[in-house]
N, C-alpha and C positions, 0 to 999 in steps of 0.2 A: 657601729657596734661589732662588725661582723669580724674588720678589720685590726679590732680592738682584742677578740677572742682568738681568732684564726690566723695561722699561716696562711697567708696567701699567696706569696712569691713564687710562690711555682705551679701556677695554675696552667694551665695549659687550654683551659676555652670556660668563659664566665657568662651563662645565660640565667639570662631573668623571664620568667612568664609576663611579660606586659600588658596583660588583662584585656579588657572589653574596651572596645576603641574609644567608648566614650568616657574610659578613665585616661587615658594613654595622652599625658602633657607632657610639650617641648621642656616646662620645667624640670619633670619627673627625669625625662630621657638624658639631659643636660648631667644631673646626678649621676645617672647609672653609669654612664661614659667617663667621669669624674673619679670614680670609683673604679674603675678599667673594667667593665661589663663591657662584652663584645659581641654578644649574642641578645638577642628577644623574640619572642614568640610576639606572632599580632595573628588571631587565629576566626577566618572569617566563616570558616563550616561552608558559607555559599556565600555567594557574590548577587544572590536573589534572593529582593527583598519578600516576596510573598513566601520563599520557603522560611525566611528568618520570620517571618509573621507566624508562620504557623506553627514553629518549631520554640516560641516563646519569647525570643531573642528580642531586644528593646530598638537595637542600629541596626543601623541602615547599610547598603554595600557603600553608599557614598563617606560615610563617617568612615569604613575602612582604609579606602582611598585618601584620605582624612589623616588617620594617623600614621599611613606609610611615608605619606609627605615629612610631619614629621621626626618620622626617624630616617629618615633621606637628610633632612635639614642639617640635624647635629652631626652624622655619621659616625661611620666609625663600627657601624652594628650591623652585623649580618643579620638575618629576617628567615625567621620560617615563619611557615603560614601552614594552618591546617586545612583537609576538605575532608566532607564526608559524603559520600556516595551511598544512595537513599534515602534519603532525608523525606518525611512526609513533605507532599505536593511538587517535590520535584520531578523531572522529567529524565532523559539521556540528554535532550536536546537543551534543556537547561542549565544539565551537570558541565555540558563541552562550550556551552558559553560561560558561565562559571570558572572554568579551566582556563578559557583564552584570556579572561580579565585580569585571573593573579600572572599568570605570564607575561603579560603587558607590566605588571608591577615589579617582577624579575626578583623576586626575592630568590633567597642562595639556599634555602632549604622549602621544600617543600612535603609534608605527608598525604598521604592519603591513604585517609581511614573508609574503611567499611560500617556501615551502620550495627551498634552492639545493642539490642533491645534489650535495657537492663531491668530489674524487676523493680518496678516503682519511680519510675521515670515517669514525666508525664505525655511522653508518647505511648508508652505503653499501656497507660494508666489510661488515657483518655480513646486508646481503639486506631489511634489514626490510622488512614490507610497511606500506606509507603509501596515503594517501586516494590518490583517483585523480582526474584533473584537470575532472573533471564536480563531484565534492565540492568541492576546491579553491574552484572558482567560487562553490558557494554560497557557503562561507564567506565569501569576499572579498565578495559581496554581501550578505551578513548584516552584516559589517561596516562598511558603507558605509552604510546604511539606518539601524544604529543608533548609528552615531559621528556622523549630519549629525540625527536625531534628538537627541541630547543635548550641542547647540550645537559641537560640531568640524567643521574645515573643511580639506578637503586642502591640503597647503601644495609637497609634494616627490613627484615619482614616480622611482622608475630601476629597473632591471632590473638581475640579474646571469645570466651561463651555466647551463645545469643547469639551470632554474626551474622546476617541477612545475607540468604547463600552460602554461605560455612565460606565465604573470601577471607581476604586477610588486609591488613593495614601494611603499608608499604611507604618507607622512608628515600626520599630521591632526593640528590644535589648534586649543587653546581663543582667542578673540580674544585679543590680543596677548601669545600666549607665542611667535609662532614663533621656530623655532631655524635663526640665521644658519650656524651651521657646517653643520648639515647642508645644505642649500641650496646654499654655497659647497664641499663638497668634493665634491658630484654633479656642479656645473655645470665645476668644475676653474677658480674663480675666487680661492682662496686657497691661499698656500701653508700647508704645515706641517712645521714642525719637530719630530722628534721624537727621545727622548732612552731609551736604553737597550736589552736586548738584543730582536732583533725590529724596531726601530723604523723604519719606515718614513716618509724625507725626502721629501718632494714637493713643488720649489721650481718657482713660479709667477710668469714675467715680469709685470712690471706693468703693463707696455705691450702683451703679446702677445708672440706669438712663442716661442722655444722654452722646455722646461718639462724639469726635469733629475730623478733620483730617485735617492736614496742610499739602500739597504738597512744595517742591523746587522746581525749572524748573529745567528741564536735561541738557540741552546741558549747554558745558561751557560758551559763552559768553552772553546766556539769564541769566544763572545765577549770574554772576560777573555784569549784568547790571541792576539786579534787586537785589540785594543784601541786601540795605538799606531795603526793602518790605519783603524779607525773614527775615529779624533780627527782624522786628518790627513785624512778625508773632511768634517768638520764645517768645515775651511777653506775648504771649495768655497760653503760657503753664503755667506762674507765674498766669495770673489770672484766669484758669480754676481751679486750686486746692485751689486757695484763698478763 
């Protein structure tokens, strides 16, 4: 469909978010590849299973292990992987085994995010007790020491509200994987369109100047019942660029 709607030919780097490892099929990957996707997100937060218990997550670090194989199998796809530093029940000594695992996996991008206590999460919601922002530090300095130790190089920093320790998220890789999107939707240099319920429009002058944002409703049946409203908001994107 997409290829049906869109120019594509001059893309210049095609990611897909590859979801939770235990969606993540050789069939699916085979597709995307088919389709000249060259990037995928496979995003394990930790590589400990007790912090993924506690933190709600269903898999396992084994099933991560799991779906890098793979996307190793079909190739052709570069790999970021996300961490997050703080996580309830994690440790430092936890975060730096966590670290040396995805480096064993060698993917070509890697983030590392700071814990964002967002309002109505249910870490927050439920109390839990997380590292504290003395920990925090080490970690992000564990990470720093061992991501520029085996060839990665910070490429993106930003912040969000909330941040355990007011740190920051930090974007590293391998020479020449870095990742334009990420780049362009921190600095607010592209737009994006997006398609279905949830999805948030972010349309971006090309000259400067002002920058418009269309929400979809989330749930499904606000969306299916406001849907004529959502379509007739996709015309704004025809005459924002008009």
């Amino acid at each position: 469909m997409l290829e049906r709607r869109f120019e594509l030919s001059a893309l210049r780097e095609y990611t897909v978010e590859a979801g939770r490892p235990d969606t993540i099929t050789e069939e699916k990957l085979r597709v995307l590849r088919r389709h000249g996707v060259d990037r995928v997100s496979v995003n394990p937060q930790t590589m400990s299973d007790a912090v993924l218990d506690a933190i709600g997550r269903r898999h396992t670090a084994a099933d991560i292990v799991a779906a890098l194989e793979k996307v190793r199998a079909v190739g052709g796809l570069a790999v970021n992987m996300d961490l997050i530093a703080g996580l309830p029940a994690d440790t430092v000594e936890g975060f730096a085994d966590t670290l040396d695992k995805v480096l064993t996996l060698a993917p070509e991008n890697v983030t590392v995010h700071t814990l964002s206590l967002k309002k109505g999460s249910r870490i927050t919601l439920e109390g839990a007790e997380i590292p504290d922002a003395q920990a925090v530090g080490e970690m992000l300095s564990i990470a720093e020491r061992r991501l520029r130790g085996a060839a990665y190089s910070p490429y993106y920093l930003y912040r969000q509200k909330f941040m355990s320790g007011g740190f920051e998220n930090v974007g590293w890789t391998k020479e020449g994987y870095v990742n334009l999107y990420n780049v362009c939707i921190m600095e607010e240099l592209c737009s994006i369109l997006a398609m279905g319920g949830g999805g948030s429009t972010k349309l971006i002058a090309p000259r400067g100047g002002r920058n418009i944002r269309l929400m979809a409703p989330k749930y499904p049946l606000e969306y299916v019942q406001n849907i004529e409203k959502t379509c007739e908001d996709k015309q704004k994107i025809l005459d924002f660029y008009a």
